[in-house]
N, C-alpha and C positions, 0 to 999 in steps of 0.2 A: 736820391740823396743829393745830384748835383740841384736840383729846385730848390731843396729844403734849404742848403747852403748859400743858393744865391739869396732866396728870401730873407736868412735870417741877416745878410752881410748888408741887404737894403733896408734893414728897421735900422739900424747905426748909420748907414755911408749911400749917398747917392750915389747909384751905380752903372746910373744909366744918364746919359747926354738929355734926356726928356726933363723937364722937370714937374710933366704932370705925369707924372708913371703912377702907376697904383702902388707899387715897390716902396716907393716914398710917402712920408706924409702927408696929407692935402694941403696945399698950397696954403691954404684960409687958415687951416687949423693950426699949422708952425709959424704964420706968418711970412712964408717963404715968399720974396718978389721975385729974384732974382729969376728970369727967364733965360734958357738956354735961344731964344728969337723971339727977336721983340714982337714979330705977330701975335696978335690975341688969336685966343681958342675962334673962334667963329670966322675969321679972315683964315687963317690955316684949314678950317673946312670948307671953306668954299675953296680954298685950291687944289685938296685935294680930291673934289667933286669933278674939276674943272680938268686935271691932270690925269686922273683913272678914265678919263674917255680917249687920250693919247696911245694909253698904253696899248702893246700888240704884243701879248703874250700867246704863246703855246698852249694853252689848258691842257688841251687833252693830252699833249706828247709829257705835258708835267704829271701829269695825274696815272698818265703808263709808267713812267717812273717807278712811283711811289709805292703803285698798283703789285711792279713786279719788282724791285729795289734794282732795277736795270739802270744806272749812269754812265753807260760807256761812253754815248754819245758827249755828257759834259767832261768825262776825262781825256776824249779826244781834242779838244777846243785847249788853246792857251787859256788863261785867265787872266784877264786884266783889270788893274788898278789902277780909276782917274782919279786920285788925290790931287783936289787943289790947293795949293797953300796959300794962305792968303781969302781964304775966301770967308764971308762973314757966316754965321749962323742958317740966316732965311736963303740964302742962295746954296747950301751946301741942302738945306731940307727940302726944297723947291728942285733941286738936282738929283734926290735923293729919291724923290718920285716917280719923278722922270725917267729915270736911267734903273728901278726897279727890276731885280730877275726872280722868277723865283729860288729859294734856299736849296741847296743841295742837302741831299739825303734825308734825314727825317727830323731835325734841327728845326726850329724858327717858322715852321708851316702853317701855324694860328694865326688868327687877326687877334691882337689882344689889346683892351683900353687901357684908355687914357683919365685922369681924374676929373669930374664934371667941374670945371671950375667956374663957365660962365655960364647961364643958359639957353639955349641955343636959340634964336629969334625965329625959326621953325616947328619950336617944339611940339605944340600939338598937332599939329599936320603932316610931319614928314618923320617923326619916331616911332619907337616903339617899345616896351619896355618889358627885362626876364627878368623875374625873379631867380634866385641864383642858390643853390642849396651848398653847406664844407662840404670841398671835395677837391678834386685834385684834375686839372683840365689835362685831358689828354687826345691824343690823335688816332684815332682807330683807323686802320687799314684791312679791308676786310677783302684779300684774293687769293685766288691760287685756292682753295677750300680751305682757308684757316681764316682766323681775323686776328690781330696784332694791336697790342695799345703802346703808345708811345707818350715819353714826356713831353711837354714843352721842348728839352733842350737834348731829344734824340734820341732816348737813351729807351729802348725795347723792353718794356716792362712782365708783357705775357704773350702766351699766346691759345686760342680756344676755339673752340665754334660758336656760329652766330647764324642768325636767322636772316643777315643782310645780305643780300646780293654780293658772290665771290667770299661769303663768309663760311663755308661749308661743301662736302665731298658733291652733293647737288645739285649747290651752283656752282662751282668754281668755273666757269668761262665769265661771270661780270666779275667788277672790282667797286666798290665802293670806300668813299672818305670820308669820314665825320669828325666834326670840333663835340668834344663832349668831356661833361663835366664828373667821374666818377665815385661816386659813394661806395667806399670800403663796407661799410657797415650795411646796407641795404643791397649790397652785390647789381647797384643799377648804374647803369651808365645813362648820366642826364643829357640828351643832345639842345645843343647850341644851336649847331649849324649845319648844314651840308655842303661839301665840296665836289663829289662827285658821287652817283649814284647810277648803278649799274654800266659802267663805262659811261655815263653820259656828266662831265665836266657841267659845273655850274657856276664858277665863281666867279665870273663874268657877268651874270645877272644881280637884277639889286636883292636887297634884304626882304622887299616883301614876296616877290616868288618864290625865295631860297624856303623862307618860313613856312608858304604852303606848300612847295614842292616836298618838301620834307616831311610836312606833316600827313599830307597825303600818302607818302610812298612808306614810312611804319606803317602806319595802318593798316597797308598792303599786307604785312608780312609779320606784325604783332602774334597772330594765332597758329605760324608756321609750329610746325613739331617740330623745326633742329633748331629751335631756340637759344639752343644753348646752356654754359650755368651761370650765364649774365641776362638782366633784362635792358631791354634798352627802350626810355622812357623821353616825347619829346618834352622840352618845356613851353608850359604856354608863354600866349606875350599877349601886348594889347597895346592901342595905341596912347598918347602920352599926353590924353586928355583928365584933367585932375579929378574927374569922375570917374572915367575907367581904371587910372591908374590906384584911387582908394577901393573901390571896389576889387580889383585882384588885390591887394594890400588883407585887405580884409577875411579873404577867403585862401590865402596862399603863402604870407607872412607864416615863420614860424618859430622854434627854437635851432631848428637847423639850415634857419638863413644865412647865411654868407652875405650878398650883396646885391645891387642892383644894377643891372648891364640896361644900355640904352642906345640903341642900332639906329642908325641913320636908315631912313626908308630908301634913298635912294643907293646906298652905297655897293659897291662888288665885294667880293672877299678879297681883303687884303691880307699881303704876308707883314707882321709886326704891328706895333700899336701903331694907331692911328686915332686922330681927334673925333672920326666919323662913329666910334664906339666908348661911349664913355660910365662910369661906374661911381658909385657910393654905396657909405656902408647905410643900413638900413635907417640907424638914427640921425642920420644927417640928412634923409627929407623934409623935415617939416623946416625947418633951416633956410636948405637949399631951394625947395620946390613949394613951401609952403603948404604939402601934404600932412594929414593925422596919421597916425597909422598906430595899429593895436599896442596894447598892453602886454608884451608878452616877456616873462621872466624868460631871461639865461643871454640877453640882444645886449649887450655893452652897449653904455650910454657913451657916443661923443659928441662933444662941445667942437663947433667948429666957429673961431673966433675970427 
């Protein structure tokens, strides 16, 4: 309920300090300038390329966490607050990297994009591109013998058995985490991404390991008998060559499109949006990227001016 509510408060009111958020309009299409830091989309990724190799996070003591909903360790810590005042946009977002933790509890734990608004001067070489089906992105934690789906914004939606590692009476000694996208109506849970799979932390690695590590390790466990009464299904990708990309188009496009997600090859998994993943809707290709793509009744047309 609390998603439904933010989404529908971000078609009326920017809600968020981003101004290319998905939430909002696309920048081109409202004619919106106004940037929350004056960097362009393409300087803001290279520093966040340049800024995730600083970082020296925990994975794994994050991913136990999450595994066993244990924080006592972060309720034993003060928590502190460096507000600067005074401080412009690009320094507050350049600090904002920098000084990155991960979220407590089950809140804010996806990487989620940002709107394509320039296009990336790497693009066929270091992307990669998912087709995106309506559904509703959640956070599966799958330990202790049970798996668990969570919102975006924390809120414990179910809980079942699963064919993943730590999702079931046994395995429960691993724990696994996946970003995934779920279809009410086809009871599949579409995977994204992986964060950790079988106690083994990953988000530290870039996007094209995560992709195969992931896809290899379903595969693993696709024909297990404690399946569950969910399937969990991954999505393909391909790289962000105007050939491969019309060719998946062609064969993968449909009435139950959503959007198109486009992952930095080099990027880790990050907590919150980031410029390193970015998104459109399906009619705003040939536009944006100067792709064709099918014919297919039920895909709203937008104009992005």
């Amino acid at each position: 309920m609390m998603d439904d509510l933010t989404n529908a408060l971000a078609s009326s009111f920017q809600v968020t300090k981003n101004s290319n958020s998905i939430y909002a309009p696309h920048p081109r299409q409202s004619l919106y300038k106004q940037r929350t830091s004056s960097l362009d989309q393409d300087t803001r990724r290279q520093r966040y390329l340049e800024l995730q190799k600083q970082k020296r996070i925990d994975y794994k003591s994050h991913a136990r966490k999450l595994a066993l909903n244990d924080w006592s360790e972060d309720e034993e810590e003060e928590e502190e607050e460096d507000k600067k005042d005074g401080a412009n946009a690009d320094e507050m977002e350049i600090e904002a990297i920098k000084s990155v933790k991960p979220p407590k509890r089950y809140k804010d734990q996806l990487m989620l994009s940002e709107w394509l608004v320039e296009v990336p001067k790497d693009f066929e070489d270091n992307w990669r591109m998912v087709i995106c089906p309506v559904g509703r992105r959640n956070l599966i934690v799958a330990s202790q013998g049970r798996t668990s789906n969570y919102t975006k914004s924390g809120y414990r939606i179910s809980t079942f058995t699963s064919n993943l590692p730590g999702g079931n009476k046994s395995k429960a000694s691993g724990y696994t985490l996946l970003d995934c996208i779920y279809c009410e109506v086809e009871k599949t849970f579409y995977v994204l991404d992986v964060m950790c799979w079988n106690q083994h932390p990953v988000y530290d690695c870039e996007t094209d390991f995560r992709f195969f590590w992931l896809r290899s390790k379903i595969d693993e466990v696709k024909d297990d008998k404690n399946s569950g009464p969910y399937q969990f299904k991954v999505l393909p990708n391909c790289k962000c060559s105007k050939s491969e990309m019309e060719d998946m188009l062609q064969n993968d496009l449909s009435q139950t499109t959503d959007g198109i997600l486009f992952y930095h090859s080099k990027t880790c998994y990050l907590f919150g949006p980031t410029p390193l993943v970015l998104w459109l809707k399906p009619t705003m290709l040939p536009e944006m990227l100067g792709l064709e793509i099918p014919d297919i009744d039920g895909i709203k047309d937008v104009t992005i001016e």
